[in-house]
MDAnalysis code that builds the backbone (N, CA, C; Angstrom):
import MDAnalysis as mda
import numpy as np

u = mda.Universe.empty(219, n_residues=73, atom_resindex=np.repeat(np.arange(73), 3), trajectory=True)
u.add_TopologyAttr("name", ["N", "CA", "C"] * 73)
u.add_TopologyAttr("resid", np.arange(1, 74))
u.add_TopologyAttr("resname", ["UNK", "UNK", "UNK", "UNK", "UNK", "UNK", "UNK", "UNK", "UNK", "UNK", "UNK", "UNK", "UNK", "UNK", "UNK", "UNK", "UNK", "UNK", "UNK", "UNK", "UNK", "UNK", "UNK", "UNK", "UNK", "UNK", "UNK", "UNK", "UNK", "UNK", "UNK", "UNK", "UNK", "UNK", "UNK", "UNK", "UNK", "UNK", "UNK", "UNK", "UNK", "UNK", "UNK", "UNK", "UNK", "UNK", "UNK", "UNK", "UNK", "UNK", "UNK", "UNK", "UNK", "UNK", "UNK", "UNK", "UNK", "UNK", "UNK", "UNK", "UNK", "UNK", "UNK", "UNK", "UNK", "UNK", "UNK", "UNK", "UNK", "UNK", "UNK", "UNK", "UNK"])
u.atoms.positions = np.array([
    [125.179, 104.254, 94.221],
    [124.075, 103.551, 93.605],
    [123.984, 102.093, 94.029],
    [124.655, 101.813, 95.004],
    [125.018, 100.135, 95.093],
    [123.766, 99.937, 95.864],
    [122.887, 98.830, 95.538],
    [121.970, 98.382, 96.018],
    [120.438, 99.321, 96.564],
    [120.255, 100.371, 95.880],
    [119.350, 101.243, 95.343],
    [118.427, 100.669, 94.666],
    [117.212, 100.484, 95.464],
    [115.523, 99.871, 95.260],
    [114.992, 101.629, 94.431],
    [115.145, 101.720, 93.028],
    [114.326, 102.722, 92.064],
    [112.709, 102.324, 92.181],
    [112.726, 103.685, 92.033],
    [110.462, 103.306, 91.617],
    [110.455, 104.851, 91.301],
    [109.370, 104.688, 90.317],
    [108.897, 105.954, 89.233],
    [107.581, 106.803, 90.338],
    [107.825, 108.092, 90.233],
    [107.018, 108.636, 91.575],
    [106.048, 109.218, 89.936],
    [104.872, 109.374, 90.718],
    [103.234, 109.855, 89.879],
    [102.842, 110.205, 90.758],
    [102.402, 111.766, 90.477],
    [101.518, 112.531, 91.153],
    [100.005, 112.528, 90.500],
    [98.987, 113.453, 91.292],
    [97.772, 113.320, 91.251],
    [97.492, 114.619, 91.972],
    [97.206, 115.983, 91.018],
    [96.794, 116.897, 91.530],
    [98.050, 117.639, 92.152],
    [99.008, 117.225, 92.349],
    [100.315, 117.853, 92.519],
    [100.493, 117.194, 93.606],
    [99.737, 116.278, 94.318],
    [100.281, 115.588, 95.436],
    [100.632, 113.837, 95.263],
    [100.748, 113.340, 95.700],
    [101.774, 111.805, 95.502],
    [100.700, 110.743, 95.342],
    [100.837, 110.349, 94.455],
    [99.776, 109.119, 94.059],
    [99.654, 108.028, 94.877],
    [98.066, 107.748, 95.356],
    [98.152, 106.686, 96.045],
    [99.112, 105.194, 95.837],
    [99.381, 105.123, 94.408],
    [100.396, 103.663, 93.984],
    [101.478, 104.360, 94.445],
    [102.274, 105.613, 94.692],
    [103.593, 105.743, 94.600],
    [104.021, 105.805, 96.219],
    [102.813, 105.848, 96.994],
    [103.022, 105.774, 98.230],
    [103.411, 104.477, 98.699],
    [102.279, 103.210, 97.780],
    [102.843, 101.928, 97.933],
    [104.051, 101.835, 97.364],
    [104.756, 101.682, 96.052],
    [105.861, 102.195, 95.766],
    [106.828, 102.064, 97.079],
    [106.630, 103.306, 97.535],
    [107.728, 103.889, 98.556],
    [107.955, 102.445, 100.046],
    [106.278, 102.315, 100.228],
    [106.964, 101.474, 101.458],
    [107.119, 100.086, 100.281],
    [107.292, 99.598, 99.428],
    [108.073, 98.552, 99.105],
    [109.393, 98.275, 98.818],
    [110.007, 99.406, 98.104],
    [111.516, 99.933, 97.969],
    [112.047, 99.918, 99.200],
    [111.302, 100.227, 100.572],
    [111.987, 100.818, 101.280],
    [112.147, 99.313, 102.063],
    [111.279, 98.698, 101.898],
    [111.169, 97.054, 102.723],
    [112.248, 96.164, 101.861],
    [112.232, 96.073, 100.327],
    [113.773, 96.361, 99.598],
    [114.522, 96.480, 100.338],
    [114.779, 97.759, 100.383],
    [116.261, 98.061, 100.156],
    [116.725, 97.537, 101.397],
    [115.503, 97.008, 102.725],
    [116.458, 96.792, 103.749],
    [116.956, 95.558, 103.915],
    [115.710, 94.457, 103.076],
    [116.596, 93.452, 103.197],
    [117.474, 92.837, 102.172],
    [117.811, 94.158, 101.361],
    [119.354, 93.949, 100.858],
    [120.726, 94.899, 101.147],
    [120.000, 95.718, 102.102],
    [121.225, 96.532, 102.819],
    [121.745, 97.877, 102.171],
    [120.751, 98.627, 101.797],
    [120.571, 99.409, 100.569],
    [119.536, 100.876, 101.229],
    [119.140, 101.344, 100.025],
    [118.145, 102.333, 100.194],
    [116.850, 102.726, 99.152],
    [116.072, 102.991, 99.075],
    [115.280, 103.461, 97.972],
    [115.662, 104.845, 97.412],
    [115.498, 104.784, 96.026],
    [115.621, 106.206, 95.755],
    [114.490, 106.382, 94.731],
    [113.931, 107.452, 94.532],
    [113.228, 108.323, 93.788],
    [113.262, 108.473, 92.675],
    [112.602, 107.798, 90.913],
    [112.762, 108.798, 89.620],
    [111.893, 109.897, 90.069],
    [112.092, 111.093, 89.636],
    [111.011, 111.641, 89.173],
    [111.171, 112.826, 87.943],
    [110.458, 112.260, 87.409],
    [110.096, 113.093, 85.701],
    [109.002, 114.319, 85.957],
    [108.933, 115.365, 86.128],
    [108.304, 115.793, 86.306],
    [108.333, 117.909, 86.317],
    [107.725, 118.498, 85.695],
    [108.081, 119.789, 86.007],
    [108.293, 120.422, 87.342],
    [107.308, 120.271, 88.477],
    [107.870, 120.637, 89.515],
    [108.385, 119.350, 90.515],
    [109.871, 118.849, 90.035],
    [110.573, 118.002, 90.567],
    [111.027, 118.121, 91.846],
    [111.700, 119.041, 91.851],
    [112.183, 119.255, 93.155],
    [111.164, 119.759, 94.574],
    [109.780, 120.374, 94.109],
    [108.689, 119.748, 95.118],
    [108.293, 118.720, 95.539],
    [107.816, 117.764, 94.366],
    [108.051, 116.523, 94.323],
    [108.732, 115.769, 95.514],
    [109.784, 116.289, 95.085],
    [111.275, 115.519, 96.060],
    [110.666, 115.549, 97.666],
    [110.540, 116.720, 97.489],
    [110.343, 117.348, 98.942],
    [109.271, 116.688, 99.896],
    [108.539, 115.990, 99.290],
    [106.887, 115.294, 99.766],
    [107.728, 113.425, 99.729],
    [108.326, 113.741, 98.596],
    [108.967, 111.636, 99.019],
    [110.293, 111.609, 100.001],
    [110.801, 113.420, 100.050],
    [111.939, 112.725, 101.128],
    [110.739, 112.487, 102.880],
    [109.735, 113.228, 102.566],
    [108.761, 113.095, 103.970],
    [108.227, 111.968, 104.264],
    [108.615, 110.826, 103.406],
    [108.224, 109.542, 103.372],
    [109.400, 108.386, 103.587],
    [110.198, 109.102, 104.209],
    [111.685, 108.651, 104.430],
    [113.381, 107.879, 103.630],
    [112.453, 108.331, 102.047],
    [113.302, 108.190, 100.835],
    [114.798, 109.259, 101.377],
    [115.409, 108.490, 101.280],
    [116.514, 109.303, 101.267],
    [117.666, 110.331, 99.812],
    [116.913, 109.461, 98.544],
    [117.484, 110.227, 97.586],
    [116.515, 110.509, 96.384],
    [116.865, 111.395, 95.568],
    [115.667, 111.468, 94.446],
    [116.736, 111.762, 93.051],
    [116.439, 111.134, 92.362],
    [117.253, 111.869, 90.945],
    [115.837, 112.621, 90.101],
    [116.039, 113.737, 89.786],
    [115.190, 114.258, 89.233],
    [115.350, 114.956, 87.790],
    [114.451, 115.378, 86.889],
    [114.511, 116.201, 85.366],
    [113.417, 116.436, 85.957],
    [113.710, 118.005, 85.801],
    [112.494, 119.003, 86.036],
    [112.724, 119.826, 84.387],
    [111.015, 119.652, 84.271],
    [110.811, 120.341, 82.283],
    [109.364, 120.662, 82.187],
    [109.351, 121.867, 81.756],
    [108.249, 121.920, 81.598],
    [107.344, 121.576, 80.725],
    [108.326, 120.696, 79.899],
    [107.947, 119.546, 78.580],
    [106.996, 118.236, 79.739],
    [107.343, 117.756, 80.732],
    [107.015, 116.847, 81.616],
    [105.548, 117.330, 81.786],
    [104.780, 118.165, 81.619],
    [103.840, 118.602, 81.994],
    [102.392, 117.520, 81.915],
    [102.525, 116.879, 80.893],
    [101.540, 115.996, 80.940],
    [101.610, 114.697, 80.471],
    [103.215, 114.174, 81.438],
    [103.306, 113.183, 80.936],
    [103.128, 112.068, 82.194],
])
């Protein structure tokens, strides 16, 4: 966890929200100039899809809760 740039991922239609895309390249401009990485919340029922679309954005980690309580949150 040492020097891990977090940001909360939001989808839109099941695909990645235009803010979480910004999100991603800011963590990732983070984490480099502190020598680090970005990683991923995501709250969400289908989490681990999720994952799968922010590791394509060159996130290297995601912590996830997948619920189907998350459904409309």
């Amino acid at each position: 966890m040492a020097n891990e740039i977090w940001f909360n991922v939001e989808t839109v239609g099941g695909e990645l929200a235009a803010s979480t895309k910004e999100l991603i390249a800011k963590a990732r401009e983070l984490a480099a100039a502190l020598g680090g990485a970005p990683a991923a919340l995501i709250l969400h029922p289908q989490a681990s899809r999720v994952a799968e679309q922010v590791f394509g954005y060159g996130v290297p980690k995601a912590y996830i809760v997948e619920n189907g309580a998350l459904e409309h949150y």
